[in-house]
N, C-alpha and C positions, 0 to 999 in steps of 0.2 A: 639719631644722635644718642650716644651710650650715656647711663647716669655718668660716667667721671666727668665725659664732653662740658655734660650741662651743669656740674657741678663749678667745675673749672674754669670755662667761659664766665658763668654769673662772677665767679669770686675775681678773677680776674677784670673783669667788666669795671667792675665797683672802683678795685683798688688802683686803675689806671686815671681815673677822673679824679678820685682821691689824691693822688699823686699828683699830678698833672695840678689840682690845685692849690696843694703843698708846697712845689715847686714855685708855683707864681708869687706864692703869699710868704715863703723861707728861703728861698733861694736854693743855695746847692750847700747847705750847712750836713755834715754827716747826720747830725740829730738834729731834725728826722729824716731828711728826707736821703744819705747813703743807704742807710738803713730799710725804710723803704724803696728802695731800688733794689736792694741785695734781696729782697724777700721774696720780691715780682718775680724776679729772675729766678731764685732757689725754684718757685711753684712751675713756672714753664719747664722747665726743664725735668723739673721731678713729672711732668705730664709727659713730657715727650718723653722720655724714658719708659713711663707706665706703656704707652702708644707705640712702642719700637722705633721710633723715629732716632731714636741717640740711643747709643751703647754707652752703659756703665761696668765697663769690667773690672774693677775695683771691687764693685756689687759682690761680687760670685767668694771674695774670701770671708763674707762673711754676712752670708746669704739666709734669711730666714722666711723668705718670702711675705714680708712688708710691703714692698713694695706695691702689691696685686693686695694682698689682704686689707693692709693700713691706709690705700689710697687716701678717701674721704676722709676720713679721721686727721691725717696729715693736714691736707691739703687746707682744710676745719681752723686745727689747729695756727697753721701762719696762718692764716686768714684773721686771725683773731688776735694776735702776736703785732701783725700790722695795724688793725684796729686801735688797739691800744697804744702803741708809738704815735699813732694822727693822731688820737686825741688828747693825749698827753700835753703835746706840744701844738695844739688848736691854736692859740694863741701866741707862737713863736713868728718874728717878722728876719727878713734879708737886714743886712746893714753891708756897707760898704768897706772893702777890707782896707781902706785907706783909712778907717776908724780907728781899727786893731793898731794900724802900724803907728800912729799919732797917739791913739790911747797909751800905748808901751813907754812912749818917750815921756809924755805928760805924768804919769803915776811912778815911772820907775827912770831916775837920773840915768844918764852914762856912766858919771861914776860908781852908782850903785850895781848897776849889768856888766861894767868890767869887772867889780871888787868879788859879786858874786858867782861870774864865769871864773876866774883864778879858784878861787874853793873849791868849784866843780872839776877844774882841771888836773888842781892835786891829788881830788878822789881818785880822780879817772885814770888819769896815772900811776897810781898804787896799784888799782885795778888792774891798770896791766903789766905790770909790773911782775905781779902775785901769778898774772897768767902766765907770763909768758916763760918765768923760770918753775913751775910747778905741772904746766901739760906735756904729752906726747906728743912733739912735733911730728913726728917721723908716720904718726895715726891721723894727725889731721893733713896732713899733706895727701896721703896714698893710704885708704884703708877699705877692707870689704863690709864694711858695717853701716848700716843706715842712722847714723849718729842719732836723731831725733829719737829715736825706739831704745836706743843702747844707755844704761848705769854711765854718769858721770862719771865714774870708776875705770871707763873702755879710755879716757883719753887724759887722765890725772896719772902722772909718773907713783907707781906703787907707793912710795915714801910720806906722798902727801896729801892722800886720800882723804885726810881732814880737811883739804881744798878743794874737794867735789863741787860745793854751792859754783864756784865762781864758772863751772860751764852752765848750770841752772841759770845764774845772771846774764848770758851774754844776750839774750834777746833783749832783756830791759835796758841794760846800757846800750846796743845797740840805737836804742827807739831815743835815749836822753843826750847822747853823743849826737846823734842830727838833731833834733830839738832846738840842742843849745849851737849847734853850727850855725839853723838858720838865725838864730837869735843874734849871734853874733858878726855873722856873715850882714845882716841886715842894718848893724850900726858899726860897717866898717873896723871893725875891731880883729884886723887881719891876723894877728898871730895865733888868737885864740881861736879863731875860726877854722885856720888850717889847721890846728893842735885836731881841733873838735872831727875835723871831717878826714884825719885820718884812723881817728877812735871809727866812727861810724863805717865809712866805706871799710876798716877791715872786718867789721864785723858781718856787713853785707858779702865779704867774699867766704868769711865762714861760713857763715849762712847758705851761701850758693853752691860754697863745695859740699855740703852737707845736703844739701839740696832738700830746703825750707823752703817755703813761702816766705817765711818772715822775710826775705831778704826784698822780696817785691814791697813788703808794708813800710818799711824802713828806709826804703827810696820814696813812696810815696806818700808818707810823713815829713820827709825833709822837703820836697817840692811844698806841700801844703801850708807849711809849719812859715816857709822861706815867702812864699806869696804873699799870704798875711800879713807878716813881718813887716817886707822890706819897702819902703818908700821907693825906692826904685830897682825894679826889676830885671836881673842881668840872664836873658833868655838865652844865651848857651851855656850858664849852669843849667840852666830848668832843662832843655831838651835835652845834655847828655845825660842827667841823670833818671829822666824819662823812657829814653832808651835802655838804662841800663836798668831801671825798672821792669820796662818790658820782656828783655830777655831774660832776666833772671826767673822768671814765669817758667815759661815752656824748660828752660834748665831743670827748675825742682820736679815737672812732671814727668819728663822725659827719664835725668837722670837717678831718679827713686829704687827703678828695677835693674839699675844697670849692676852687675859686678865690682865694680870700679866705684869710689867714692872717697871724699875729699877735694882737696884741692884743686889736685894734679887733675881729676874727673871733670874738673870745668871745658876743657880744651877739647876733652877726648868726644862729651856731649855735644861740645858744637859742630865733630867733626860726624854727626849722626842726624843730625837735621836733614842732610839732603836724602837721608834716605827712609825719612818717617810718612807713614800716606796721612794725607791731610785730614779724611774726614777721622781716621783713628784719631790721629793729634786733638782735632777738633773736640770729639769724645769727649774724650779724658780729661783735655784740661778744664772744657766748660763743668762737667759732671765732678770734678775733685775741688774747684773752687766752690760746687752748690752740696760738696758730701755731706752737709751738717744733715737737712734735710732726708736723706734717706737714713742713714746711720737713726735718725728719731722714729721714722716707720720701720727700720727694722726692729728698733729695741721695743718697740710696745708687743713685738710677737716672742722677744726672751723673757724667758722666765726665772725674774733678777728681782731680788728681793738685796736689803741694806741694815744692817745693825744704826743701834739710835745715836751713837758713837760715831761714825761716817759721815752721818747724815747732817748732826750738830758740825762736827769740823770741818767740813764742806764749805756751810756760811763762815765760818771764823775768819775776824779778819786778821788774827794775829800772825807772825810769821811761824814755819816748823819748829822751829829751835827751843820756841815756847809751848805751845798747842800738841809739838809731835804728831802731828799729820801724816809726814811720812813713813813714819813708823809703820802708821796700819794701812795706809792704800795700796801698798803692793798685795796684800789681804783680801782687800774688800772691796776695790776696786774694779767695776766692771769691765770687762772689754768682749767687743763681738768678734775681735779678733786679735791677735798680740798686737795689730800694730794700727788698732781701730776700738778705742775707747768710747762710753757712752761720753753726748754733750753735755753740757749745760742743762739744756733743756729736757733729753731725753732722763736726766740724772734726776732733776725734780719732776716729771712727767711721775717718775718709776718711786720717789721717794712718800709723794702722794701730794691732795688736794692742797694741804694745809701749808706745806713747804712750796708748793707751784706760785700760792697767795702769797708768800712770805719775799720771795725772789721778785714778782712783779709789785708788791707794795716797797722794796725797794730801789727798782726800779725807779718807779715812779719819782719818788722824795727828793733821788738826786737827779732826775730830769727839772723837776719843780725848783730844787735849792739851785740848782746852776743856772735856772734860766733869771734869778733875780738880781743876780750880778752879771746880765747881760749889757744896761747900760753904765753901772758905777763903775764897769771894771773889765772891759771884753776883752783885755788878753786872757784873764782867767777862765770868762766866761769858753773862750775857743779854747781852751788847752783840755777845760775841764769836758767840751763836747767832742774833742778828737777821743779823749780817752772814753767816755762814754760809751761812743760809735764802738772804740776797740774791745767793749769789754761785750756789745752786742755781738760782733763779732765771733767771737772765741768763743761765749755761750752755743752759738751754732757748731761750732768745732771740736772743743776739749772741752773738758771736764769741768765741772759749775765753779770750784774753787779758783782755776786757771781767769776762767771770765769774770769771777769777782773781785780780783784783784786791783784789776782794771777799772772798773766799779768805783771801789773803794780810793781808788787815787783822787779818779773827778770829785767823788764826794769832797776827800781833803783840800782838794785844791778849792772849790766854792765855798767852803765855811771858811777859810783862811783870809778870803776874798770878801766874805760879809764881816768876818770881824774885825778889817780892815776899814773897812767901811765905815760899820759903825762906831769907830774909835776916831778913825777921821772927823764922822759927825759931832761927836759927843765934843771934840777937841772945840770944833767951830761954835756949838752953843756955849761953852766956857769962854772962849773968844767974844763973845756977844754980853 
């Protein structure tokens, strides 16, 4: 047995028991236990890759031999990434989602979730409003560019290039257009519902002509979001949009290298499935949903250094427009390849010790402050650990600022949640 073998079986060993009694004692809550799921799986797969057993050709643009060099180290690394998510939440238990969806009705009226889905709806409709007479139809329909990589500038009509942000937003309203569908979908509130889930599903088809992932997370937010929720559960919403979950998958991996992109590339990708070989497909999609993981062995072999300037704006939770962020990350900004940026993780691996502490100490605070309004308040508590999950996520994926946003949401959403609370309480001891 080679050192990786016996490296990798113990660590793996560990964290399957781990897991397995995480599961028993939390259920299938994202934090912790998606999380740890996503991790099991990144390490097997970054093994069998190390092993030949699974091809990473993705790997090869932007190759620096990590893989073979940074095995241990990696593999060290999530091993310890997971460690810290168990024990964080040691004491996190299951509850029943029939709680969630009673807890909703109990703290938040009808009339307050209509009054406040209409507010939502006007936003949302400005929103697109703003998009749909300010972008390049005729580029998001049929274009040769891999939108995710390309300047918001590739698909803003020249004139109103001061509406750049609103392609930067569309995954976020994507993710709060289902949110608020299943929210509403769940207390019959049909007009706002279908308003809602035509916001969402169009942005799942931009997403898909663009050929994101996002569009898979965004379907599978709304199923989660909608389960929770609904007192009663209408299972041919859930399966078609499970379906269309699942296809939109092999879509974004498939369609990536095609020529063809946009819209119009949805149809022409499905007409390429019957001729893709299975273990390739296999490949690539399993090794591109686990890329965070390698992309972090590969970056501890670049020799990538950060001005103190990046490094501070990075954490910032403020938006660009104040902070100017963007100003300097096309600057300073790493990438191992144009269309392969360092992570979350690999960004504070490479920034050093003190900032690696800084990310997992707050980690931590809002695992801790969200798990205390578990029982005063679990719609917040679930809203605030879906985004949680999302911002573990993206830390694996993009770049530390993109996963702290996410971050930062749940934070807001559980102090909202405890000062809610505790204003409730203080109201009942003046009551007394």
């Amino acid at each position: 047995m080679s050192g990786n073998e016996a490296i990798t079986g113990a660590l793996l060993l560990a964290e399957f028991f781990l897991f397995l009694e995480s599961i028993r004692r939390a259920g299938f809550l994202l934090i912790p236990n998606g999380a740890l799921g996503l991790i099991v799986v990144y390490q097997i797969v970054f093994f069998f890759t190390n092993e030949g057993y699974v091809e990473n050709v993705f790997l090869l643009t932007y190759w620096l031999g990590g893989l073979y060099d940074n095995f241990k180290l990696t593999e060290i690394f999530y091993a310890a990434v997971f460690a810290f998510i168990y024990l964080s939440t040691k004491d996190f238990r299951q509850f029943d989602r029939r709680i969630v969806s009673q807890a909703l009705t109990t703290t938040i009226s009808e009339q307050n979730i209509s009054k406040f889905s209409k507010w939502c709806a006007w936003g949302l409709g400005t929103y697109f409003i703003l998009f749909a007479v300010s972008v390049r139809w005729d580029v998001i329909w049929s274009n040769s560019t891999y939108l995710a990589m390309a300047t918001p500038d590739t698909v803003i009509l020249p004139d109103l290039s001061s509406l750049a942000a609103l392609i930067r937003m569309i995954a976020p309203v994507g993710i709060v257009s289902a949110c608020l569908c299943a929210i509403t979908l769940s207390r019959r509130l049909w007009p706002l519902a279908l308003f809602f889930a035509a916001c969402w599903i169009f942005v799942f088809i931009f997403q898909a002509g663009a050929h994101e992932r996002g569009a898979t997370a965004i379907a599978g937010l709304f199923v989660i979001t909608y389960i929770l929720l609904s007192p009663r559960i209408n299972w041919a919403i859930i399966t078609a949009t499970v379906a269309a979950g699942l296809l939109s998958y092999p879509l974004a991996i498939i369609g990536r290298g095609l020529p063809m992109q946009g819209i119009s590339s949805i149809f022409f990708t499905f007409d390429m499935f019957s001729s893709v070989d299975f273990k390739a497909f296999f490949d690539l999609a399993i090794t591109n949903l686990c890329e965070g993981i390698f992309v972090f062995a590969e970056s501890i072999s670049a020799p990538v250094s950060y001005p103190l300037t990046y490094k501070l704006l990075s954490f910032s939770p403020l938006p660009s427009a104040i902070d100017h962020y963007e100003s300097i990350r096309p600057y300073f900004q790493i990438r191992l390849s144009e269309s392969v940026p360092l992570s979350g993780f690999a960004e504070v691996y490479k920034f050093g010790v003190g900032y690696s502490a800084l990310l997992f100490l707050y980690f931590f605070l809002v695992i801790r402050i969200h798990h205390k309004v578990r029982d005063s308040n679990p719609t917040a508590f679930f809203l605030a650990n879906t985004f949680l999950f999302l911002s573990f996520f993206m830390l694996n994926a993009y770049p530390l600022r993109n996963g702290l946003k996410f971050m930062l949401v749940a934070a807001v959403v559980s102090i909202l949640a405890l000062a809610l609370q505790t204003q409730q309480d203080a109201n009942k001891n003046r009551a007394k």
